[in-house]
N, C-alpha and C positions, 0 to 999 in steps of 0.2 A: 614742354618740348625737351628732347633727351640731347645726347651731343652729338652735336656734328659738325662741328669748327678743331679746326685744329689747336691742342694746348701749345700755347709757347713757349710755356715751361719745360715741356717733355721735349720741344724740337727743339730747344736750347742743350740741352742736357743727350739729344742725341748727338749734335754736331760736337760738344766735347770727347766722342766715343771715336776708335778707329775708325777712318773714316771710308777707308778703304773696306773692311770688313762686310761679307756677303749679308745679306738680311733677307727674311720673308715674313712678311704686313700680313696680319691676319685681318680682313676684316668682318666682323657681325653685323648685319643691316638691320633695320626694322623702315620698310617701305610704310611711306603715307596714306591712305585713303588715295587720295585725290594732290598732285603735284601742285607743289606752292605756284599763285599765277604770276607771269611779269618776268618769268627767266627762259620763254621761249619753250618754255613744254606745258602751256596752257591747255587745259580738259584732258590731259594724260594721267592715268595713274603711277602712285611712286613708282612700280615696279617699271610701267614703260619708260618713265622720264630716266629713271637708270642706266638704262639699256641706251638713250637716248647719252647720256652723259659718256658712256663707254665709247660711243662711236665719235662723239667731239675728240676725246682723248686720240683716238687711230687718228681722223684726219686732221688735229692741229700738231699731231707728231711729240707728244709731249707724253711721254712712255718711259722715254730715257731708259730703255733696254729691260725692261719690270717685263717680265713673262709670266702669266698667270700658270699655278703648278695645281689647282683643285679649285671646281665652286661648285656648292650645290647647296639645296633648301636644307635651312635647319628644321626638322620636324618637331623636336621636343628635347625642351632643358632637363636633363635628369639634375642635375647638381646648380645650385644658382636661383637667382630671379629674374633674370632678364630672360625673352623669348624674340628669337630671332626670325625672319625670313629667307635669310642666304647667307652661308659664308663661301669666303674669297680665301685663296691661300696665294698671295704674288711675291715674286721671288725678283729682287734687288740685286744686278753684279756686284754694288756696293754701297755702304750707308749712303755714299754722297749723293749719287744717281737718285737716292729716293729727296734726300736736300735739296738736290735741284731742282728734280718736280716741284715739289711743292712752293719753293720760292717762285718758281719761271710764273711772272705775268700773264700770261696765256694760258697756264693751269689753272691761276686762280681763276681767270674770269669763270673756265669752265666749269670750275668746283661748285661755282654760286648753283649751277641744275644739280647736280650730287644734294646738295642742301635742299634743294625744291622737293628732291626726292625723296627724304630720308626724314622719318619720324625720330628714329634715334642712331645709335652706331655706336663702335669700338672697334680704333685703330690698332692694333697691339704688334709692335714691333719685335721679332724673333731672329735668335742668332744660331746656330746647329753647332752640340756639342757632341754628337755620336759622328761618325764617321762615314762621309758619303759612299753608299754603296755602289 
C-alpha cells in the first residue's frame, strides 16, 4: 500500500513555518480498484468514493477557505516512477487554515473515505515565489 496518512513529521515542521503564509497542496492520487469496505463507500470504486469524500468535505464545512485553483487526470509520468490518476492544485489563505483542517475532528473522521479511496498519494505543500499576476 503507498501513502496516504499524513507524516507527522512534515506537519510538525509545517506549523514551525509562517503560519500565516498563503500555500497551495498539490495533490497526486492513484485511486483503488475497488474502495476499502467498512468506511460508508462500500462496492464504490476508488475514484467514486473520492468524489464521495469531496462532498463530506462541502457538507461537514471543513474547507476552512482551500479553493481548488486546477484538477485533472494525470495521463503520463514523463520524468519519475510514480503514475498518477488526478492531480489537485488547492490554494490555502494560509498555512494555519490548512493546520486546522487537518487537526479538526471532523476532517479526520472524513479522511478515513479519502483512505478507503486511495491506493497511494502525495501531499506536497507549495509556497509562490514569482509574483501574482
Amino acid at each position: 500500500m503507498g501513502n496516504i496518512e499524513v507524516d507527522d513529521q512534515a506537519l510538525e515542521q509545517m506549523r514551525q513555518a509562517d503560519p500565516d503564509e498563503p500555500v497551495v497542496m498539490l495533490n497526486l492520487l492513484k485511486f483503488r480498484e475497488r474502495a476499502l469496505t467498512g468506511f460508508g463507500v462500500d462496492g464504490m470504486s476508488g475514484q467514486e468514493a473520492f468524489r464521495r469524500y469531496g462532498e463530506l468535505n462541502n457538507a461537514a464545512n471543513v474547507r476552512y477557505d482551500s479553493e481548488p485553483v486546477w484538477l485533472g487526470p494525470a495521463h503520463r509520468t514523463i520524468i519519475g516512477t510514480e503514475e498518477w490518476d488526478l492531480a489537485i492544485l488547492v490554494r490555502y489563505p494560509s498555512r494555519q487554515h490548512f493546520i486546522d483542517k487537518v487537526s479538526d475532528p471532523k476532517y479526520q473522521e472524513i479522511s478515513k473515505v479519502r483512505a478507503a479511496a486511495l491506493a497511494d498519494s502525495s501531499l506536497i505543500e507549495l509556497t509562490q515565489l514569482l509574483p501574482a499576476r
